[in-house]
Backbone as CSV, one residue per row, in Angstrom:
resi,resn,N_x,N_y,N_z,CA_x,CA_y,CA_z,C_x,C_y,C_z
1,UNK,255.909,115.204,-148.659,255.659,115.971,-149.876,256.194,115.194,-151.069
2,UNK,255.288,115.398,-152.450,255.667,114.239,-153.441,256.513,115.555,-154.092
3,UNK,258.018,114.592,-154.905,258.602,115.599,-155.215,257.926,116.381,-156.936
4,UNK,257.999,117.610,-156.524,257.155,117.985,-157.428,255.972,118.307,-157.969
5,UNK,255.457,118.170,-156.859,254.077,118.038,-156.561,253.524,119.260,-156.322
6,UNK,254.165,120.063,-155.981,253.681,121.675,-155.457,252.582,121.439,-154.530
7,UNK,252.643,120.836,-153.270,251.668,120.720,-152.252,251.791,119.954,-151.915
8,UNK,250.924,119.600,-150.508,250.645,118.505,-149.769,249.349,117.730,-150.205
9,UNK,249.289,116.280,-149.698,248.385,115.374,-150.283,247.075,115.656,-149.083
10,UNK,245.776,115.805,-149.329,245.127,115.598,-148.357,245.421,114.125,-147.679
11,UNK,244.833,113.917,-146.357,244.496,112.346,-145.667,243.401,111.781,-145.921
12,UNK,244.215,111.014,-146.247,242.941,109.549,-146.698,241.233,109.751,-146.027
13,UNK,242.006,110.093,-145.066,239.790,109.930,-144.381,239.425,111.120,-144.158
14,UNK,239.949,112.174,-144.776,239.511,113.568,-144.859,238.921,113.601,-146.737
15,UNK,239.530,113.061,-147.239,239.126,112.782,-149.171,238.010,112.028,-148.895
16,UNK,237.842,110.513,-148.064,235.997,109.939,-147.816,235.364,110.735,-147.452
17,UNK,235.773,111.739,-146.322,234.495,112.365,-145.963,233.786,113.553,-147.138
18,UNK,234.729,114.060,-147.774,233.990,115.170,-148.503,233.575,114.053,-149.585
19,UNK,234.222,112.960,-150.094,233.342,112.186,-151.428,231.795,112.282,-150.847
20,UNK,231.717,111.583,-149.399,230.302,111.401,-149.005,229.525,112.215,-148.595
21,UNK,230.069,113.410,-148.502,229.722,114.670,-148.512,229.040,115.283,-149.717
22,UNK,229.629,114.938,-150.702,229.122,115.423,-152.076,228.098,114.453,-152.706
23,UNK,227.950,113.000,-152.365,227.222,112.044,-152.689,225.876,112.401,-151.413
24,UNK,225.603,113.069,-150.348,224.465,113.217,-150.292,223.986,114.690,-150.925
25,UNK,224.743,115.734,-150.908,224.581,116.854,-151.540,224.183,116.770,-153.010
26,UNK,224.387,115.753,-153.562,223.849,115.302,-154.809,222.399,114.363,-154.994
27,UNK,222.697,113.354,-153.894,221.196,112.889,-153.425,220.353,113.796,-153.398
28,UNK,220.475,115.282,-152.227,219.058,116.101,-152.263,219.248,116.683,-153.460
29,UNK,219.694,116.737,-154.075,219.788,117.978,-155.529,218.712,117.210,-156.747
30,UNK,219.130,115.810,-156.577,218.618,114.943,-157.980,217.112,115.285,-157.387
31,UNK,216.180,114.779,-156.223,214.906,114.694,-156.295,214.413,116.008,-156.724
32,UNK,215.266,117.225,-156.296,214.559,118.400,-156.822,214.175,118.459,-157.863
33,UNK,215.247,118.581,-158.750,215.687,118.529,-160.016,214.243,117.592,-160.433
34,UNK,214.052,116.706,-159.975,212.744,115.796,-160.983,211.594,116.545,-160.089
35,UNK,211.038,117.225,-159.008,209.723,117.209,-158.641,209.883,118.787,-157.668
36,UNK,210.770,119.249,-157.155,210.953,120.513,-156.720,210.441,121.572,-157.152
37,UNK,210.864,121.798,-158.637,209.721,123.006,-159.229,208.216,122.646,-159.746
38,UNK,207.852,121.539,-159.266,206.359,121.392,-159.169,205.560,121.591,-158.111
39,UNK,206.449,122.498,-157.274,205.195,122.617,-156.140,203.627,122.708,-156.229
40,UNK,202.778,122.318,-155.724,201.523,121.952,-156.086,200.885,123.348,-155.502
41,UNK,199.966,124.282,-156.402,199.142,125.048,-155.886,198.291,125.236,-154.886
42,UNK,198.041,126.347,-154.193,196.721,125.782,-153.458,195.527,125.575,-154.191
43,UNK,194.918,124.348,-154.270,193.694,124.147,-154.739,192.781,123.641,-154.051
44,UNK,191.381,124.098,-153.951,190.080,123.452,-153.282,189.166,123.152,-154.985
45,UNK,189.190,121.795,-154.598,188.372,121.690,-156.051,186.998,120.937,-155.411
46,UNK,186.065,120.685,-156.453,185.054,119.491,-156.745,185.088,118.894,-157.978
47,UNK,185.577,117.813,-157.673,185.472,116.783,-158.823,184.465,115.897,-159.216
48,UNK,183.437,116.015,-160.607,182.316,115.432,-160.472,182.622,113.922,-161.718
49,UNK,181.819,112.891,-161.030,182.315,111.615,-162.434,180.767,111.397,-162.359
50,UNK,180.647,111.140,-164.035,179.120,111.034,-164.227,179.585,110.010,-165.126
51,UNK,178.733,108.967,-165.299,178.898,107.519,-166.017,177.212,107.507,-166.758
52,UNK,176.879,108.238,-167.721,175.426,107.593,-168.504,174.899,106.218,-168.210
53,UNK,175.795,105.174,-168.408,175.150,103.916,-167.693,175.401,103.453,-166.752
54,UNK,175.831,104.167,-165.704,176.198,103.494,-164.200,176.064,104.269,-163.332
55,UNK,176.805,104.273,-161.768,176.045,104.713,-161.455,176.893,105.640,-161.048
56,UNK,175.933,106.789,-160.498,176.643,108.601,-160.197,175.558,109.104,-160.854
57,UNK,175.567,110.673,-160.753,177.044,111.486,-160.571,177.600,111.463,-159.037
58,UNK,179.056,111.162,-158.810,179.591,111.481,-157.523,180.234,112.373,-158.126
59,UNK,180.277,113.073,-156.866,181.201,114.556,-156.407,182.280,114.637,-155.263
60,UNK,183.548,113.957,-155.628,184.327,114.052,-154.501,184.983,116.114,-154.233
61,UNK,185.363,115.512,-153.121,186.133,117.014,-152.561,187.452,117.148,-152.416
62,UNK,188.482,117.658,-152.662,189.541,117.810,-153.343,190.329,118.963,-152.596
63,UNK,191.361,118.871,-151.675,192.352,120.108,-151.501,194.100,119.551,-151.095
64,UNK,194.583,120.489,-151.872,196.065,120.449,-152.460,196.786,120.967,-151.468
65,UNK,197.952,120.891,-150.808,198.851,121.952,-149.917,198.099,121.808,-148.982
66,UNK,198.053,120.787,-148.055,198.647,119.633,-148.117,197.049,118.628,-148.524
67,UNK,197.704,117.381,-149.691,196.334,116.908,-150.160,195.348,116.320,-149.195
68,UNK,194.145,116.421,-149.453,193.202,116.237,-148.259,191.415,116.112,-149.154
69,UNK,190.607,115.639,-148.487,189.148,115.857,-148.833,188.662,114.035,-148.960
70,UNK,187.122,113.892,-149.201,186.384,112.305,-149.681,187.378,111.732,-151.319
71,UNK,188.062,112.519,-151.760,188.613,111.896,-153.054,189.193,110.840,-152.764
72,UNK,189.229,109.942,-153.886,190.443,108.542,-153.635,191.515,109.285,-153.787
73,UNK,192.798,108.562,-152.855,193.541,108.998,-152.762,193.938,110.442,-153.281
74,UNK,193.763,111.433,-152.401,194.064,112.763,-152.297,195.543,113.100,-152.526
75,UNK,196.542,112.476,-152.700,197.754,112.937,-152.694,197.958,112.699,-154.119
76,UNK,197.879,111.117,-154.753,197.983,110.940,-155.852,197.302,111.646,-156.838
77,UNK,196.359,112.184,-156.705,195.222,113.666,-157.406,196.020,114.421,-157.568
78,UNK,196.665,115.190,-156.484,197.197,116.451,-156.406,198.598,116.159,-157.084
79,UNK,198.949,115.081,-157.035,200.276,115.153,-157.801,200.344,115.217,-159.130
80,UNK,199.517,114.311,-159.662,198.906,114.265,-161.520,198.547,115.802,-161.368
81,UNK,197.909,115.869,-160.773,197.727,117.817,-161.268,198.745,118.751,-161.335
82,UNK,200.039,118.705,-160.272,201.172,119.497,-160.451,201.797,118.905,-161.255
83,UNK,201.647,117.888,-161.752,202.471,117.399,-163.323,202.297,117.762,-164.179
84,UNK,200.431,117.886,-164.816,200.095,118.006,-165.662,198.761,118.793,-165.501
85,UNK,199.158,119.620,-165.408,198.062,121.205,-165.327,197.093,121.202,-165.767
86,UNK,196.977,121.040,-167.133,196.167,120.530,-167.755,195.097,119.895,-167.897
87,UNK,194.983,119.172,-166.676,194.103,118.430,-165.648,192.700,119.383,-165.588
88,UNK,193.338,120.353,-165.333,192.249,121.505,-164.685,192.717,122.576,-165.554
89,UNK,193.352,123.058,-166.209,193.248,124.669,-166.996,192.953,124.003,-168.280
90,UNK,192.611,122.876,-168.789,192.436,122.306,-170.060,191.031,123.065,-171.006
91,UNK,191.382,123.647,-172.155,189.968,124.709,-172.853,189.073,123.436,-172.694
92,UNK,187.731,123.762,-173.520,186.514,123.122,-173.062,186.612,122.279,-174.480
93,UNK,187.085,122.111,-175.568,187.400,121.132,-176.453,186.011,121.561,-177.262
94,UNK,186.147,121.066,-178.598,184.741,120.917,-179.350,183.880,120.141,-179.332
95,UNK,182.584,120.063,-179.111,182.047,118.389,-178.819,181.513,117.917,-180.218
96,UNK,181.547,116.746,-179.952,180.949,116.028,-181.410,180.116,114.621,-180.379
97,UNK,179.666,113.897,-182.025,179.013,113.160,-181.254,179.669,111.760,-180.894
98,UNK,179.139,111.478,-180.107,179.716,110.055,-179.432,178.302,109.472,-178.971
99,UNK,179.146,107.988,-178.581,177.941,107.063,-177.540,178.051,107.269,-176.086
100,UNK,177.401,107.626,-175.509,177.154,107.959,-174.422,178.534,107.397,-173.142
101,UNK,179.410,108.091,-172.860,180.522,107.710,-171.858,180.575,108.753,-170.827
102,UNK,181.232,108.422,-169.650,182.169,108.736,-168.698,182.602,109.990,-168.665
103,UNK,182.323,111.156,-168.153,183.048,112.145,-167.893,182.924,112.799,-166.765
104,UNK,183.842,114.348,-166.775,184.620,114.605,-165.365,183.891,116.357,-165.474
105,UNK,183.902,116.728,-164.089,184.152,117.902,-164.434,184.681,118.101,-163.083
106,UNK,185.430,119.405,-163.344,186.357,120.179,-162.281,186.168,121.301,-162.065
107,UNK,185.648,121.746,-160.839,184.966,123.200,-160.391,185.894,123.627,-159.000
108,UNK,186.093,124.933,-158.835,186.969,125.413,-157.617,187.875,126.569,-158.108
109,UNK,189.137,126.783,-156.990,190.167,127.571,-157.222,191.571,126.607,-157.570
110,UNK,192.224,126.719,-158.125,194.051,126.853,-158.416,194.317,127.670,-158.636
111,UNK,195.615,128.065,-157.432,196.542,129.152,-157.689,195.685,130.171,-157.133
112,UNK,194.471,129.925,-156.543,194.194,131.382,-156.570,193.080,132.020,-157.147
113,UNK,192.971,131.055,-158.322,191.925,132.046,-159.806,191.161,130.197,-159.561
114,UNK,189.889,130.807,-160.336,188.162,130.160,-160.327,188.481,129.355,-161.199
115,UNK,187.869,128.042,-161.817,188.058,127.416,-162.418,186.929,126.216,-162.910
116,UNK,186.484,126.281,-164.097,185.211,125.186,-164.192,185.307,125.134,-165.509
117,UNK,185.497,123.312,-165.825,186.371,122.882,-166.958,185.633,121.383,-166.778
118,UNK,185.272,120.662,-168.453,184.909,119.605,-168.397,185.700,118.578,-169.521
119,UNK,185.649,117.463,-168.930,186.377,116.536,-169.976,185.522,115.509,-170.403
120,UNK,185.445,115.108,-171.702,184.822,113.788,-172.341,185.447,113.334,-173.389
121,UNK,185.341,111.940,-173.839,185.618,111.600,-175.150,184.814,112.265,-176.283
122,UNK,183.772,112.883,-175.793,183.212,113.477,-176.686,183.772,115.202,-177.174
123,UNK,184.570,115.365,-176.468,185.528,116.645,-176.595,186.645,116.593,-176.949
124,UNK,186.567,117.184,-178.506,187.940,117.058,-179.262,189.473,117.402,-178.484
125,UNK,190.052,116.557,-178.450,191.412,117.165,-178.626,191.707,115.987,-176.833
126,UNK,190.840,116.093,-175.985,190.184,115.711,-174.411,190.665,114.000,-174.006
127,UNK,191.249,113.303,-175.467,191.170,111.687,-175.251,192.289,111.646,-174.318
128,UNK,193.465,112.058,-174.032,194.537,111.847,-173.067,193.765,112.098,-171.740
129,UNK,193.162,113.299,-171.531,193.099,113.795,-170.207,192.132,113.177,-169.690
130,UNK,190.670,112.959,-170.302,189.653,111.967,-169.460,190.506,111.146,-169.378
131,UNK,190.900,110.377,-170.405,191.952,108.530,-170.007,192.951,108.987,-168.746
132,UNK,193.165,110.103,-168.196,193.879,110.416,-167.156,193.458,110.315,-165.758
133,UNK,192.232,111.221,-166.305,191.381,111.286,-164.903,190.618,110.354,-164.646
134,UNK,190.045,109.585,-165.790,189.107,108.044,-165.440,190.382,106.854,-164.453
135,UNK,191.437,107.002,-164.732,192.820,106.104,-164.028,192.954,106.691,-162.652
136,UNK,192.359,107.800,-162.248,192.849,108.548,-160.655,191.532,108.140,-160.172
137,UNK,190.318,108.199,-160.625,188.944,107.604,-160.242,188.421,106.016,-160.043
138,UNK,187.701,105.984,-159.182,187.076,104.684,-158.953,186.254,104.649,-160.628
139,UNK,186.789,103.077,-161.495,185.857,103.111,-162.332,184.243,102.245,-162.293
140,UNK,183.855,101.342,-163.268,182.904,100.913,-163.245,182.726,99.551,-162.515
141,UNK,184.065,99.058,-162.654,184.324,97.670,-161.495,183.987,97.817,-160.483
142,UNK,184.321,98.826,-159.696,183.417,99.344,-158.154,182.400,100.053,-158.214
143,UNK,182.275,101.223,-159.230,181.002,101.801,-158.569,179.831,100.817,-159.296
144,UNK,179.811,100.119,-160.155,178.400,99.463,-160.374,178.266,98.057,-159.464
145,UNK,179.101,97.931,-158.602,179.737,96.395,-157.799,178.743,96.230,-156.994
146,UNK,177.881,95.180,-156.989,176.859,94.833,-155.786,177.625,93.677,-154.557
147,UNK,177.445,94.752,-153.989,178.106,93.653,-152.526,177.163,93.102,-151.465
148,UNK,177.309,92.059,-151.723,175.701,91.241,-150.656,175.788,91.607,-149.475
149,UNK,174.428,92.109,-149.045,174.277,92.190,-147.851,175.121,93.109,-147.370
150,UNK,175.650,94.158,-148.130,176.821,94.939,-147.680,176.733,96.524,-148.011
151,UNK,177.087,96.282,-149.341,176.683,97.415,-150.427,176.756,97.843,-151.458
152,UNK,176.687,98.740,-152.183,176.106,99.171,-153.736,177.099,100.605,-154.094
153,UNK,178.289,99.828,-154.910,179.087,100.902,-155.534,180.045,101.493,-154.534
154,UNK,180.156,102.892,-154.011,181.017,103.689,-153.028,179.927,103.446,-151.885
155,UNK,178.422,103.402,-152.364,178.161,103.205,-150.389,177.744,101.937,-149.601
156,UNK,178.171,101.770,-148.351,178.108,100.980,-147.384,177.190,101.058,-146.297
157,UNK,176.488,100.607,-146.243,175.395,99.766,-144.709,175.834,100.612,-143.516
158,UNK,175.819,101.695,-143.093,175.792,101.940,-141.709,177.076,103.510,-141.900
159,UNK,176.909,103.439,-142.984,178.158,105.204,-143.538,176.631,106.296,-143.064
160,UNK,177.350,107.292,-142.308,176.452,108.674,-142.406,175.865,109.250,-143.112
161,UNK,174.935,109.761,-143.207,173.879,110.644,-144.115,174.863,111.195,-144.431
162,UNK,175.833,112.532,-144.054,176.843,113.479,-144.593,177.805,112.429,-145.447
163,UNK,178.601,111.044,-145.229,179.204,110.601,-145.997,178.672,110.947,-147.378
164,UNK,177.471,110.297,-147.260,176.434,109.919,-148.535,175.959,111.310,-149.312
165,UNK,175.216,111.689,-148.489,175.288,113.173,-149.706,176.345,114.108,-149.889
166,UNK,177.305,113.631,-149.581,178.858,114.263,-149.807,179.442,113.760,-150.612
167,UNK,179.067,112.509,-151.386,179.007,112.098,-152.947,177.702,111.973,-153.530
168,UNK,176.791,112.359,-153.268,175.519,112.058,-154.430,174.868,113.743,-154.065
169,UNK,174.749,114.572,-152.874,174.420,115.791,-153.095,172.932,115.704,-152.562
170,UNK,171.849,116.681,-152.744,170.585,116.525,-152.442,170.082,115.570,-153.467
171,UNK,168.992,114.598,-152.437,168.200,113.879,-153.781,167.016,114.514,-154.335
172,UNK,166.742,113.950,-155.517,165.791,114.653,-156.307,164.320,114.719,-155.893
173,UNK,164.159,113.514,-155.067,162.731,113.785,-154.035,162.990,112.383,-153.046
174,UNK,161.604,112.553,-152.751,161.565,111.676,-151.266,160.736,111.020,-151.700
175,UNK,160.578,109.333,-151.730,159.454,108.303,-151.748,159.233,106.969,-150.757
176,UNK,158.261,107.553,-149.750,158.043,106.368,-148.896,159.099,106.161,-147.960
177,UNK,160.076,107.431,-147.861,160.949,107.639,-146.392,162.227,107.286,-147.493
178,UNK,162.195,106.898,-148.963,163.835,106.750,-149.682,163.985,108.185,-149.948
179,UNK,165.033,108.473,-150.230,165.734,109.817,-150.863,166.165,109.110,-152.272
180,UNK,165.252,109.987,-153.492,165.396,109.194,-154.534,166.659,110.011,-155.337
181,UNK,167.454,109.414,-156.305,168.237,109.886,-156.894,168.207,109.174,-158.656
182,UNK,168.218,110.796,-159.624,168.540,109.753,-160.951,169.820,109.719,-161.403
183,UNK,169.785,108.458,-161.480,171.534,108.046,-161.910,172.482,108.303,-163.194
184,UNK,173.366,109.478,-162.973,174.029,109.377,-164.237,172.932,110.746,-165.002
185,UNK,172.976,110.388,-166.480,172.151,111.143,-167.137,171.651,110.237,-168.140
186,UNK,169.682,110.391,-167.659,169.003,109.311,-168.253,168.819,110.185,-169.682
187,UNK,169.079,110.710,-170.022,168.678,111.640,-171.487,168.631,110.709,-172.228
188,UNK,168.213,110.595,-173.391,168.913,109.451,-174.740,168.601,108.122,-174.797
189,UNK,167.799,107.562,-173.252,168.175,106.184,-173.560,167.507,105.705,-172.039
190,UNK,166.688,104.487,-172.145,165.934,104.112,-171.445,165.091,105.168,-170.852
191,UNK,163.904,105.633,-170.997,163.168,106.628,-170.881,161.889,105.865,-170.554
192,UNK,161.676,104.820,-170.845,160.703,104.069,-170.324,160.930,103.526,-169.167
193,UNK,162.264,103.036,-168.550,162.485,102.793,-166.958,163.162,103.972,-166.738
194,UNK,162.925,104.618,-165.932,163.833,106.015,-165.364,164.851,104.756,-164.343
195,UNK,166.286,105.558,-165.083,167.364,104.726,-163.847,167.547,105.568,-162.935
196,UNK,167.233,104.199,-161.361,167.005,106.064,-159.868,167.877,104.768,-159.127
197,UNK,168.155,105.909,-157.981,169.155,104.843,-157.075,168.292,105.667,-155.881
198,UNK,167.900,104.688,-155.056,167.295,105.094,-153.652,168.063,105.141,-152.796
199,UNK,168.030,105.953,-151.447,169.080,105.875,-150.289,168.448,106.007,-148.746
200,UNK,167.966,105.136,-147.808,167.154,105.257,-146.704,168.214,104.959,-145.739
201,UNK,167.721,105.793,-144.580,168.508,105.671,-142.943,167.734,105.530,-142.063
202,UNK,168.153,104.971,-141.040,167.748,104.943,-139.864,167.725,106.007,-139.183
203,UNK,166.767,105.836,-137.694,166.563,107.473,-136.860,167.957,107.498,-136.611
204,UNK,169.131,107.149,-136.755,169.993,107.766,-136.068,171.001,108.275,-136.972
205,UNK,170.266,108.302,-138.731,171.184,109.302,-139.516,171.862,108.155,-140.141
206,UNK,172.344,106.618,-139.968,173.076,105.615,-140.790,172.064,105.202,-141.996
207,UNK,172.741,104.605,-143.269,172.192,104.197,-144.263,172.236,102.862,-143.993
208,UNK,170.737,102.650,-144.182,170.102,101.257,-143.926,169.715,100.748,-145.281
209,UNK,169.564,101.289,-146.256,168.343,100.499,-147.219,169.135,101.790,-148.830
210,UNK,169.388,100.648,-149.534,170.389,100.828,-150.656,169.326,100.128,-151.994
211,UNK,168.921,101.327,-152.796,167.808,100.393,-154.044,168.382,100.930,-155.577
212,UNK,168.186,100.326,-156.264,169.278,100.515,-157.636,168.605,100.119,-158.581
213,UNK,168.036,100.267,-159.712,168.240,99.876,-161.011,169.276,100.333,-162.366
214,UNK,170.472,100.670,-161.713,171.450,101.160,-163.015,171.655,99.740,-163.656
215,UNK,171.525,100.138,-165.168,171.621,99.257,-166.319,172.940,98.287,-165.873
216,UNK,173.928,98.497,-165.071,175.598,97.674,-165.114,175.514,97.594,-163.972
217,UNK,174.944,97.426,-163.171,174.718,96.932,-161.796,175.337,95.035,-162.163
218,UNK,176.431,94.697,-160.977,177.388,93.634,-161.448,177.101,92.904,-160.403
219,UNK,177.260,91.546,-160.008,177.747,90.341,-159.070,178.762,89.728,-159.018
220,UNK,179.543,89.955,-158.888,181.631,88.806,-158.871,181.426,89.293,-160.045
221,UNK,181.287,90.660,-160.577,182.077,90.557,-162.434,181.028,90.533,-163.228
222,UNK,179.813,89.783,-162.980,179.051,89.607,-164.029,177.967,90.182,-164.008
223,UNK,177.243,90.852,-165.003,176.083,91.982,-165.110,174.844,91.189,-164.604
224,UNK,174.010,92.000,-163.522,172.662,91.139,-163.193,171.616,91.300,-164.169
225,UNK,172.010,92.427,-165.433,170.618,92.171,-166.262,171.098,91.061,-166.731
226,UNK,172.167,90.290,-167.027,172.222,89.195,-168.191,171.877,88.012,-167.270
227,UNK,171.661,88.039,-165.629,171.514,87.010,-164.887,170.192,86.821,-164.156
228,UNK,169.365,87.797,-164.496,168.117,88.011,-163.857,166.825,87.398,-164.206
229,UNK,165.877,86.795,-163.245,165.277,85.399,-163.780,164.017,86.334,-164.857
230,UNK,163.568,85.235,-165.370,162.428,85.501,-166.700,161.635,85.145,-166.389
231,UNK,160.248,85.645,-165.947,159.379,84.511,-165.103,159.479,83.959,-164.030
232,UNK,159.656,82.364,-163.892,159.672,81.448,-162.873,160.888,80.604,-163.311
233,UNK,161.830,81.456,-164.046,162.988,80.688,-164.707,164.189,81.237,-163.501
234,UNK,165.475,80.555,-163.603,166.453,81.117,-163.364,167.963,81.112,-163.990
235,UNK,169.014,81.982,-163.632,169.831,81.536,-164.734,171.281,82.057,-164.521
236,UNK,172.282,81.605,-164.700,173.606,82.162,-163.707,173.562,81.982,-162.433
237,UNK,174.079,83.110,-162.194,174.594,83.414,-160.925,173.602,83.207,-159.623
238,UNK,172.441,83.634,-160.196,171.151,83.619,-159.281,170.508,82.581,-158.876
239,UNK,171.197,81.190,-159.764,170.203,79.930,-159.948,169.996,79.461,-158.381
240,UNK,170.790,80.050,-156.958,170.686,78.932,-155.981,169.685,80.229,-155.270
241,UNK,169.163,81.103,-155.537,168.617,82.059,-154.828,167.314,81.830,-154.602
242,UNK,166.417,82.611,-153.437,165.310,81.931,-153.037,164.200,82.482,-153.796
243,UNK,162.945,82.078,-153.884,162.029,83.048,-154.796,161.157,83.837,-153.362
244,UNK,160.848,85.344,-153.378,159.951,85.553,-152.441,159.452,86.616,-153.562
245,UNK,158.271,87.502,-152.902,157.127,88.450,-153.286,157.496,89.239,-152.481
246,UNK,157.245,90.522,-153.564,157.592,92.314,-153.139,156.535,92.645,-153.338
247,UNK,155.250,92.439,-152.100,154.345,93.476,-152.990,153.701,92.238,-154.493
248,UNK,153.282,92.990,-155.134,152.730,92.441,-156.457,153.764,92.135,-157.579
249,UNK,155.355,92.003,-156.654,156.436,91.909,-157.498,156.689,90.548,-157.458
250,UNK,157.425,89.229,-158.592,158.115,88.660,-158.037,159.737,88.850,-157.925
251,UNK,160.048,88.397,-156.943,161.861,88.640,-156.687,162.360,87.573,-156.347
252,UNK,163.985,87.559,-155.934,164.821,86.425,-155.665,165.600,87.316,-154.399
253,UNK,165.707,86.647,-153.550,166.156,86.789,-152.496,167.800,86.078,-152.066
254,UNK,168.947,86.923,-151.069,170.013,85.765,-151.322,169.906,84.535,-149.885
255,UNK,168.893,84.847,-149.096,168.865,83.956,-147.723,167.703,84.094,-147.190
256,UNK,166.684,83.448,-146.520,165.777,83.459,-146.036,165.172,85.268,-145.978
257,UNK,164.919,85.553,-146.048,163.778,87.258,-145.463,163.573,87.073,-143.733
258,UNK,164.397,87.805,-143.008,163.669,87.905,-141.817,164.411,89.728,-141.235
259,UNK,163.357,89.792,-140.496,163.461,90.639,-140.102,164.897,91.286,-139.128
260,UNK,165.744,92.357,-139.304,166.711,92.604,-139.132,167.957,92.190,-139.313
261,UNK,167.260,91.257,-140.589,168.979,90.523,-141.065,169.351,91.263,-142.524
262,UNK,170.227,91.259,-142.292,170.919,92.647,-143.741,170.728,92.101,-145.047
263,UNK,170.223,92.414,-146.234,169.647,91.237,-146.964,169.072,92.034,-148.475
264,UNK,169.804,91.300,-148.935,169.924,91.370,-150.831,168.679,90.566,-151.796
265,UNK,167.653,91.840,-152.308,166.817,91.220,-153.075,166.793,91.927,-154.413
266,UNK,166.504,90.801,-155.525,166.621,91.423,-156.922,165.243,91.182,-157.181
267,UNK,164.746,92.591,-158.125,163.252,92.138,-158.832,163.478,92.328,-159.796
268,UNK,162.632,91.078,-160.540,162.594,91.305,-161.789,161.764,92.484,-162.429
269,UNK,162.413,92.313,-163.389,162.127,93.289,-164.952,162.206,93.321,-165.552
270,UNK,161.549,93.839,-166.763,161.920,93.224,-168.725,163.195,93.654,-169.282
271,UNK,163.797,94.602,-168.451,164.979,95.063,-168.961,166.263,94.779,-168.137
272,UNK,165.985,96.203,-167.068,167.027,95.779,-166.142,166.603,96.281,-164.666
273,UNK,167.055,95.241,-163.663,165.927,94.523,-162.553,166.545,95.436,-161.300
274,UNK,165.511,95.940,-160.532,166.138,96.082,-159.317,166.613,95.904,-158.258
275,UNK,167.661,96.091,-157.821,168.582,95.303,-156.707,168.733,96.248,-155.566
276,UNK,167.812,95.749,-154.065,167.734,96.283,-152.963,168.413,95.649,-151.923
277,UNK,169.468,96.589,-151.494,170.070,95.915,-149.818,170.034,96.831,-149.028
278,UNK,169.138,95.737,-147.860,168.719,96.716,-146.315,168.945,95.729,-145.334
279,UNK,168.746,96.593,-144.150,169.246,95.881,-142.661,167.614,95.935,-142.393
280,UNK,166.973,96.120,-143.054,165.439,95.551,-142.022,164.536,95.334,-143.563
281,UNK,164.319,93.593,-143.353,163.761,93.334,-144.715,162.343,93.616,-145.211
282,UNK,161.910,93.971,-144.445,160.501,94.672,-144.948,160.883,95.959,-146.257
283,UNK,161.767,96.684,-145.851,162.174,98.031,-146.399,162.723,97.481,-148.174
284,UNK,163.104,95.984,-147.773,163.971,95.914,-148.841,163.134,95.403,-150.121
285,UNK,161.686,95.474,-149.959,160.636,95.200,-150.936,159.961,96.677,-151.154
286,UNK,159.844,97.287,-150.120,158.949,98.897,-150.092,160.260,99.939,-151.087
287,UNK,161.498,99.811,-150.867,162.545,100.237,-151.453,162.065,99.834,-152.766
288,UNK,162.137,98.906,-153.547,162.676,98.586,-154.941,161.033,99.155,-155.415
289,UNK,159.967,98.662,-154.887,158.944,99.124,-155.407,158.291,100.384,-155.395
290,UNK,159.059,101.102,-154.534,158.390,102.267,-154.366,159.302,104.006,-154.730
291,UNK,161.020,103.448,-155.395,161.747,103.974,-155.886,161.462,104.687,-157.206
């Protein structure tokens, strides 16, 4: 006993244990403290991204507690949303006019209660929250991305019919066995080429045959209208490509044309050209021309 002390001293390794005692009791306390009272609602949403010059509308599927659905990353969604609510209870803003961009809309339940809410730059007050939701979305680097011999934007060579219309929805008709789709919203602007994106499968339900004319349709980065031949000219990116005939079309091809080899053909056009990839190359001339 210290004199004067009025008590005894605890022991040395009885004082570590409660310090480290209180240093994890403080560990779980701090994460609360930043993300605890954000528990995330239950939400089932549909999230739609429509791009005027590219390509969509896609419609991913969306559920919160615990995150889940076709969205990119489903967790990181649901978390920007229990941050910032706003996301989805945001009023409908005033519209004015703008040049044709990028927007979202959000349809479903949170919490419980109905919900159908749209965002654009063209909606006053709206510039934070699209710039929010365009950053949680695939932007125009992928979905207008032509991948040889592979695929076009979010879809891929051999993905399920249900993948596929589980972002694009019913198509607008049927031509020559494609399921045609118009891309985006042609209102305003090119009305003389309707922009359509075709989508064909095989009997066993896989997507075989991928046809496109969206205006920003890209190669490594660079736009194929600015690379697409003029005539009997060629120019960029395309210069080592082969010349073949679609039909009464001419096109450029990226490897010989034979039958059941997976295979990337561009046709020309005065504006902006169409770009077909299929696993059976007959389709991949009946596609672009008959879209």
């Amino acid at each position: 006993m210290r004199a004067g002390g009025g008590g005894t001293k605890a022991p040395l390794g009885r004082a570590r244990t409660r310090r480290r005692a209180s240093i994890v009791v403080l560990a779980v306390v701090l994460p609360c403290l930043a993300g605890c009272g954000r528990a995330m609602p239950v939400a089932s949403l549909q999230i739609t991204y429509t791009d005027p010059m590219g390509f969509g509308p896609l419609t991913y599927g969306l559920r919160c507690s615990p995150p889940s659905g076709n969205a990119p990353d489903p967790k990181a969604i649901c978390a920007a949303i229990a941050s910032q609510p706003a996301l989805v209870l945001s009023g409908p803003g005033q519209d004015h006019s703008c040049p044709p961009t990028p927007s979202v809309g959000v349809h479903g339940t949170y919490g419980g209660k109905p919900l159908s809410v749209a965002f654009s730059a063209c909606l006053g007050g709206q510039g934070d929250l699209i710039s929010r939701w365009l950053a949680l979305l695939p932007g125009s680097a992928t979905l207008d991305a032509v991948r040889l011999d592979r695929g076009l934007g979010p879809l891929t060579l051999g993905q399920s019919r249900a993948t596929v219309q589980a972002l694009l929805g019913p198509a607008k008709r049927v031509s020559a066995g494609i399921d045609v789709y118009e891309s985006g919203v042609a209102e305003g602007f090119m009305k003389a080429t309707p922009v359509l994106l075709g989508v064909g499968y095989d009997q066993a339900g896989r997507l075989q045959t991928l046809a496109s004319n969206v205006i920003a349709l890209s190669l490594d980065g660079h736009e194929i209208a600015s690379t697409a031949p003029r005539g009997n000219g060629l120019a960029g990116l395309l210069k080592s490509w082969m010349h073949v005939r679609c039909g009464r079309h001419a096109a450029l091809a990226d490897h010989p044309v034979g039958d059941g080899v997976p295979t990337t053909i561009i046709e020309s056009s005065p504006d902006h050209p169409t770009v077909v990839i299929s696993t059976v190359a007959r389709n991949a001339c009946a596609a672009g021309t008959g879209a």
